[in-house]
Structures are given as structure tokens and as C-alpha cells.
PADO-96386 format. One line per 8 residues: number of its first residue (from 0); for each residue x negated, y, z of C-alpha. Coordinates in steps of 0.1 Angstrom, whole numbers, plus 5000, padded with zeros to 4 digits. Each point is the difference from the previous one (the first is absolute). Layout:
NUM = X/Y/Z  ...;
//
This chain:
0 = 9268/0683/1128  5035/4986/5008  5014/4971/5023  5009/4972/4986  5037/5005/4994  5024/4973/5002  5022/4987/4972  5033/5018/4996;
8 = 5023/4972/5004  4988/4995/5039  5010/5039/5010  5031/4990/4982  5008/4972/5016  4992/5016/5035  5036/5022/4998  5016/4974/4971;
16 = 4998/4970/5018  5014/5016/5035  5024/5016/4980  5011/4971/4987  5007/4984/5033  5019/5027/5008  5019/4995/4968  5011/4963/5009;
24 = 5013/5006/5033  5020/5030/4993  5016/4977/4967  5005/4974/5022  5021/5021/5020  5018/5015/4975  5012/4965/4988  5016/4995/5034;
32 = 5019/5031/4997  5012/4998/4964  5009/4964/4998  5008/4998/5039  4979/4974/5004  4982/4990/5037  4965/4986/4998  4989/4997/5036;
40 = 5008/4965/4995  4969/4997/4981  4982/5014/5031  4976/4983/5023  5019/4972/5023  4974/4990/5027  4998/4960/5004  5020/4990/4972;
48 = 4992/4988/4966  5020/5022/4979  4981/5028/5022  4974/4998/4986  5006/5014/4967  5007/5032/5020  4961/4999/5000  4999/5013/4960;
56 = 5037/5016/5001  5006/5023/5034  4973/5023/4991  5021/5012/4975  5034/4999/5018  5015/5034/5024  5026/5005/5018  5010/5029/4985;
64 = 4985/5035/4992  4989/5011/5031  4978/4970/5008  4989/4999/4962  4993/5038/5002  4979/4995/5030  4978/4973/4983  4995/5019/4966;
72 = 4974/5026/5009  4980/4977/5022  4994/4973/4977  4996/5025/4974  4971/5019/5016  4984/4968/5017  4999/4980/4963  4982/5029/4984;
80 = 4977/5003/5031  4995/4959/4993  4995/5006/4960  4976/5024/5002  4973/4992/5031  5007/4961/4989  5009/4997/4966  4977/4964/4998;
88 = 5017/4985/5031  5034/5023/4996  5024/4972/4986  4982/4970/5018  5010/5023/5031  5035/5005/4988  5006/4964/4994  4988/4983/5035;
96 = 5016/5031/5017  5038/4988/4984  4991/4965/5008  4986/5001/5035  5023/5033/5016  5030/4978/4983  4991/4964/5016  4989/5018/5030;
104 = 5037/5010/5001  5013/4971/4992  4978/4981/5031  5008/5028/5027  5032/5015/4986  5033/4997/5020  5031/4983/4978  5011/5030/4978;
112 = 4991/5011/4968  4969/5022/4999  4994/5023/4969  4984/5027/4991  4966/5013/4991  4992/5007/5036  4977/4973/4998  4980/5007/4973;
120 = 4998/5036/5015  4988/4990/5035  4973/4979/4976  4987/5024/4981  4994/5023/5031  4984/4974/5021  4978/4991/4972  4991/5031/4989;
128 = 4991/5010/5038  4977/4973/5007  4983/4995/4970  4989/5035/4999  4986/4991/5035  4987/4970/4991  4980/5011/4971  4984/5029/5019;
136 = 4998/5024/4967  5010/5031/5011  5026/5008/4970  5021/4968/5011  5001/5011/5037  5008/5032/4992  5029/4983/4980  5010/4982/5031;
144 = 5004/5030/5020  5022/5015/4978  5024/4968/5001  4998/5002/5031  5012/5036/5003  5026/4992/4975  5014/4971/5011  4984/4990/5031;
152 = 5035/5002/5019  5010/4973/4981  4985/4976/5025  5034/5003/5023  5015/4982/4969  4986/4970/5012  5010/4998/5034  5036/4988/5010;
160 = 5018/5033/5007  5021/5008/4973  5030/4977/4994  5011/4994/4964  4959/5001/4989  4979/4972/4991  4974/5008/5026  4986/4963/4988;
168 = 4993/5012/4964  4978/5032/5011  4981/4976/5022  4998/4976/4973  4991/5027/4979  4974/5012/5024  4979/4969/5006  4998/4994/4966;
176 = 4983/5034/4991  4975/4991/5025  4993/4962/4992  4997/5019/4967  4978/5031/5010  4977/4967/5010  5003/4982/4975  4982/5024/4976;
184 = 4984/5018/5022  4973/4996/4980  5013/5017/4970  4993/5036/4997  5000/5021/4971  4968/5015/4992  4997/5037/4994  4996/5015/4963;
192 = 4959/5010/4996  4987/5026/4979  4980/4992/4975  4971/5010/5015  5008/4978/5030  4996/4969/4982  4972/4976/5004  4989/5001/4960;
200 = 5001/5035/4995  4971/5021/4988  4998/5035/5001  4977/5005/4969  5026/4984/4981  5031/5024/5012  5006/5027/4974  5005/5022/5031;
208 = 4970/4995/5020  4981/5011/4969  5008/5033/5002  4979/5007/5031  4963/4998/5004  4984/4980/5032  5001/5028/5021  5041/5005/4992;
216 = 4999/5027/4976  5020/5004/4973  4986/4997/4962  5011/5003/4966  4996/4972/4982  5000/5004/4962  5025/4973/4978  4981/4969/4985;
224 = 5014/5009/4968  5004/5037/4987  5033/5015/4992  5016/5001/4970  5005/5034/4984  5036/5007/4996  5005/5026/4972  5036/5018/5007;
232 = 5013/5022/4967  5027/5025/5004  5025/5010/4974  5018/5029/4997  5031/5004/4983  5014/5037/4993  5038/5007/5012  5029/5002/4981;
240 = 5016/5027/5024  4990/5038/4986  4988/5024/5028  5041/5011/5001  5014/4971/5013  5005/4990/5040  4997/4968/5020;
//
């Protein structure tokens, strides 16, 4: 009389596969400082060819520890939120949010490198608002007002009034969790059933149910095949100790 559980691997992959984001980013880093190398280079350039490899690259590219610090926990929480409410649609998601927030930048950006995850951040939370809207279940919206209390202030992010921050990624990053959220709007993850909540089942069949009559009361119900007699034999040895000797 169980749910249907789901396969090990997935609620492994939900913390593994955030994790492992996590993972890249800060070894990234730590290349830069131990062989004092510089990869913003690799970054986003808006309106120039050799930009647009930024679109793969930048996401994995900081500044230093501060802004990778800040980007850690957010993606972290917001990819297992993705994982495990979307697991079918999670890396489909993931994909077109890299492509779209990083060519968005490329189209709107000014002419400096842009890097960071900040994008892919600002997607996630914009996606993960609006489809729970969208799909009207009321686990997902709950799920969208807690992004919004987490991270809800991150919508200044994508308004000019910081200098030094890509304000044109996390607007990138934005509209693309929305064209997203709409884009598979129509794909919501059903709840797990009982098994008594699925169409074929049949209560004279449930091992269970058979143990109460039709007016709910409970009966004894005697096996289908008798017991076997178990015949247990004891032996007893005498002691070598004498009556004089102690423990």
C-alpha cells in the first residue's frame, strides 16, 4: 500500500548533478589561480564573432571569489529545485537556458566581456516562477513563491544601476526562463497515486482489504495452507565447573 517510488539514480542525480556544477566552476577557478591564467577572454563579446563562443564558455568563467561565491548557492539550490519538480524537461531546460540567456547577451550586451553564471541563475528563477504559474498545480506555485522569496530581489539585477554588472545577462537570463516557462507550460509532473487510486485496482484482490468484512470490520482470516510443525529439541550439557568455583 505504497507510492510508487522512483528509481534511486533520479534522487541521486537531483544533489549529484547540481553538485557537479558546482564542482566545474569552482575548478575552473582554481586553474586561474594556480597556473595564473585569465579566461574572461573566453567570455561573451556582444556583436562579434569570436563572441559568441562566450555563449558555451562565460557561464563557467568569475571574476574572482567573491562573484563566484555569490553564484554557488543560487545555482546550487535552483538546479536541484529544476531536477526534482522537472526531471523529464530538466536538461532540455538547462540547455536552451545556456543558449538563449548567452545570445541574448551577445544581441543586447554592451562591448565588454560578460561571464558568469548570473545568467543561467536569472533563468532558472524566471522559469521556475512562471511555470509553476502557468501550470496551475498547486505544488509548482507554491514552488514559485518560495523563489520568489528567496531570490525575488534579484530582479534589480537586471536593470542598469550597478556599474561593473552585466545587467544584459540577468535580462537575458530572465526572458529566457519565461519564453521557457511557456514553452512547456504544458508539462507538469503528475503526482505519485496510491495503489488504490489507480484506475485497474480492485479491492477484492488487495491482501489488505481482505481483512475487513463489508461493513469495515476486521476478520481473521485463516492461511490457505496450514503451518508446518516446527519440532525444537533442547540439549543439555552438564558443566565442567564444580559447585566451588566462581565466574
Amino acid at each position: 500500500m505504497s507510492r510508487e517510488e522512483e528509481s534511486f539514480p533520479f534522487y541521486y542525480g537531483v544533489v549529484l548533478y547540481p553538485l557537479l556544477f558546482v564542482l566545474v566552476i569552482w575548478t575552473v577557478m582554481w586553474v586561474e589561480v594556480t597556473f595564473h591564467v585569465d579566461f574572461t577572454t573566453y567570455g561573451v563579446r556582444p556583436q562579434t564573432v569570436k563572441g559568441l563562443r562566450g555563449i558555451f564558455f562565460s557561464p563557467f568563467i568569475h571574476s574572482g571569489v567573491t562573484h563566484l561565491w555569490h553564484n554557488t548557492i543560487p545555482i546550487f539550490v535552483l538546479a536541484m529545485a529544476l531536477f526534482y519538480f522537472y526531471k523529464k524537461i530538466s536538461w532540455a531546460v538547462l540547455f536552451w537556458i545556456l543558449i538563449l540567456s548567452g545570445l541574448g547577451t551577445w544581441l543586447l550586451g554592451r562591448p565588454s566581456y560578460h561571464i558568469g553564471m548570473s545568467g543561467i541563475i536569472y533563468g532558472l528563477v524566471s522559469f521556475l516562477f512562471f511555470k509553476g504559474i502557468f501550470a496551475k498545480h498547486y505544488r509548482l506555485i507554491a514552488l514559485s513563491l518560495v523563489v520568489v522569496f528567496l531570490y525575488g530581489g534579484l530582479i534589480w539585477g537586471a536593470l542598469p544601476i550597478k556599474a561593473g554588472v552585466s545587467w544584459e545577462g540577468h535580462l537575458a537570463g530572465l526572458i529566457a526562463g519565461l519564453l521557457l516557462a511557456f514553452r512547456f507550460r504544458e508539462s507538469v509532473p503528475l503526482p505519485a497515486k496510491y495503489i488504490w487510486e489507480k484506475p485497474d485496482y480492485n479491492a477484492e484482490d488487495d491482501p489488505f482489504m481482505k481483512q475487513f468484512d463489508e461493513n469495515g470490520n476486521f476478520i481473521e482470516i485463516e492461511p490457505e495452507e496450514p503451518l508446518e510443525e516446527v519440532e525444537i529439541h533442547y540439549e543439555y550439557k552438564e558443566s565442567k565447573l564444580n559447585d566451588t568455583e566462581g565466574l
